[in-house]
Steps between C-alpha positions, in 0.01 A plus 500: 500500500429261289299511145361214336367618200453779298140576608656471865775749343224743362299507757824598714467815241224541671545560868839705336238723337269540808809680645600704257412884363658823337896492545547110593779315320504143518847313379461143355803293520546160362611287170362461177152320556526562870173642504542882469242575220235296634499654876480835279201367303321389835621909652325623138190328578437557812616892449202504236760588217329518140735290271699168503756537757802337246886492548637871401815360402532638147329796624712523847169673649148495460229668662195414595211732530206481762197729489564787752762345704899463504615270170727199534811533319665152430856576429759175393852650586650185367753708218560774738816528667464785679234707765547756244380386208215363715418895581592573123148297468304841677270292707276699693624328849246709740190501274512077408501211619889328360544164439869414423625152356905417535584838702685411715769727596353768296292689721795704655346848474178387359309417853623492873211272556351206305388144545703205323344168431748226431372182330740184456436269253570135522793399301363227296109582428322708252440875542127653583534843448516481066232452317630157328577366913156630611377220269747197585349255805848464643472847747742453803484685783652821567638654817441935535673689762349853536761765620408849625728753408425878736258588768137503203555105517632429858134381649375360200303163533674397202767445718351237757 
């Protein structure tokens, strides 16, 4: 599908969220500026999260509390090499909701089922997912494949 903006991109977030609860792992794939951080921000908001929804990357995971229901925990995997130091990071898998940035191939043994969102940025343009391209007028469109990975996702309208 195709995204033209990053309000399009957050309010994507937003139909993600409608689908998701306790135990759901989403995996966001794509290149610096690709858009990652910003479809996070629009999952945030839509999950009610209290707090900016930022980039964890100096943290590599931060969680985000919501009154009485499962938190979001936005993880950026982007120094980790392995799916063990990812589990070094003691997420509480069944009890959030998980939000990984740059995981691929490290959820061997993490999850048998989770959805992947890939977003491809055109080679070129600025990005729209950091705060300094959020501001720039020169937003190119971005094109997100949504993957599901075990039977939770298999009839998801995300999908369609």
């Amino acid at each position: 599908m195709r995204i033209e903006n990053p309000e399009r991109m957050a309010e994507l977030g937003a139909r993600i969220a409608a689908e998701l609860g306790a135990g759901d792992l989403v995996l966001l794939n794509g290149e610096l500026g690709a858009g990652k951080t910003t479809l996070t921000r629009g999952i945030g908001a839509a999950l009610g999260v209290r707090g900016a929804v930022t980039s964890p990357t100096f943290v590599l995971a931060r969680t985000h509390p919501r009154d009485g229901k499962a938190p979001l925990v936005h993880v950026d995997a982007y120094r980790l090499t392995s799916a063990i130091e990812l589990d070094d990071l003691d997420i509480d898998y069944l009890s959030s909701i998980v939000i990984v940035e740059w995981g691929a191939d490290l959820l061997e043994g993490i999850a048998d089922e989770w959805l992947s969102v890939d977003i491809v940025r055109p080679h070129g343009g600025e990005g729209i997912s950091n705060a300094a391209a959020d501001e720039t007028d020169d937003v190119e469109p971005r094109e997100v494949t949504i993957t599901a990975h075990g039977p939770r996702w298999a009839d998801s309208p995300l999908l369609s």
